[in-house]
N, CA, C and O atoms as a GROMACS GRO file, in nm:
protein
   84
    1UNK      N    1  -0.901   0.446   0.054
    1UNK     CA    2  -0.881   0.307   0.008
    1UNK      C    3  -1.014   0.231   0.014
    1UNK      O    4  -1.100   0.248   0.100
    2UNK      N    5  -1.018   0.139  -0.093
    2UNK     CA    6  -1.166   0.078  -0.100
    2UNK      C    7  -1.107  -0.070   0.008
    2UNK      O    8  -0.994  -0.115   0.027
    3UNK      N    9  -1.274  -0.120   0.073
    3UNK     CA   10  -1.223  -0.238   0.084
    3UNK      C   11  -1.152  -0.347   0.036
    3UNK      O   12  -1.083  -0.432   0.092
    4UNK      N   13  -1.196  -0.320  -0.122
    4UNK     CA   14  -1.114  -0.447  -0.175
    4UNK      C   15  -0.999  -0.419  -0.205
    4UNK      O   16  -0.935  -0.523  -0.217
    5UNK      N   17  -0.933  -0.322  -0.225
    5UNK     CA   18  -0.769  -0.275  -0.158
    5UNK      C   19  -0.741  -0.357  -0.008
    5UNK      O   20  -0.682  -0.463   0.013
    6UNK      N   21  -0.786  -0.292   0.056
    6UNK     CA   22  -0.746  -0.340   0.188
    6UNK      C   23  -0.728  -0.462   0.198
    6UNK      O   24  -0.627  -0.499   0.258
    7UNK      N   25  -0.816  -0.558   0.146
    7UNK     CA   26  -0.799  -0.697   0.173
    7UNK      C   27  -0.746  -0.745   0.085
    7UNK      O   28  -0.710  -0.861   0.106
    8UNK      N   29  -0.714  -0.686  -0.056
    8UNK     CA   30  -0.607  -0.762  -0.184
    8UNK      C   31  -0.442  -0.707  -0.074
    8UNK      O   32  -0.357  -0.794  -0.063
    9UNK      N   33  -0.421  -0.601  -0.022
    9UNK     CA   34  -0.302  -0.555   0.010
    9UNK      C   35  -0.302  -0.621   0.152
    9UNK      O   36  -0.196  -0.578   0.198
   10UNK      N   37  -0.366  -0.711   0.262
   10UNK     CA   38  -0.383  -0.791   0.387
   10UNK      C   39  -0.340  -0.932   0.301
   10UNK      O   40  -0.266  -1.017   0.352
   11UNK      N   41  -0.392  -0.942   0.176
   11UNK     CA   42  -0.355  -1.100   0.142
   11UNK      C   43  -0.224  -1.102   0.084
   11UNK      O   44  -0.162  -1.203   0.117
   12UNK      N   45  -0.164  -1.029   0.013
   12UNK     CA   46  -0.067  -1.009  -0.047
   12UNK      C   47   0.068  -0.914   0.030
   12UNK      O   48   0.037  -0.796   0.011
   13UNK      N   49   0.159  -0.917   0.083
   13UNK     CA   50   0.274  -0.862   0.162
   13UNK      C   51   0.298  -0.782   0.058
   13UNK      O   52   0.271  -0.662   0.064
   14UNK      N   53   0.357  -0.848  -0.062
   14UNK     CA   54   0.425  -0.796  -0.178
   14UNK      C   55   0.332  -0.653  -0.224
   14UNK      O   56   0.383  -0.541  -0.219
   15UNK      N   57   0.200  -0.673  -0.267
   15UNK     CA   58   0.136  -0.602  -0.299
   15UNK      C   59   0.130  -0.459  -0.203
   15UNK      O   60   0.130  -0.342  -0.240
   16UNK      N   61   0.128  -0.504  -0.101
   16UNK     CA   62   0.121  -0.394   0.051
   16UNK      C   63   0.244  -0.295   0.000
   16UNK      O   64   0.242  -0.182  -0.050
   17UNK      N   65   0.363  -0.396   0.037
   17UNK     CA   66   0.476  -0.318   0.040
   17UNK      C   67   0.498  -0.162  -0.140
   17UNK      O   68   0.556  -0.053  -0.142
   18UNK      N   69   0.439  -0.221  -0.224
   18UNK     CA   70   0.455  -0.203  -0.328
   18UNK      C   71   0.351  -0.056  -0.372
   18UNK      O   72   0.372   0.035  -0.452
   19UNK      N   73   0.182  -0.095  -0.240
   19UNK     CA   74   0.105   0.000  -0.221
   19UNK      C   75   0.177   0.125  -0.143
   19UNK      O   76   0.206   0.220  -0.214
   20UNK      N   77   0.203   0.133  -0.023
   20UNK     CA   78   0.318   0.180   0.053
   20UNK      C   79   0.346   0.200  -0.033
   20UNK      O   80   0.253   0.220  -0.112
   21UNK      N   81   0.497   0.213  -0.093
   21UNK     CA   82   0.560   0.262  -0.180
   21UNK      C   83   0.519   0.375  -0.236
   21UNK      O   84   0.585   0.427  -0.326
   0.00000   0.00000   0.00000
């Protein structure tokens, strides 16, 4: 995972859950 994953998917729940997935 790049950083800017990490911190778009830390700002976003929805996005997380959806990465997960």
């Amino acid at each position: 995972m790049d950083n800017e994953d990490t911190q778009l998917i830390s700002n976003d729940p929805i996005i997380k859950m959806e990465g997960v997935s």
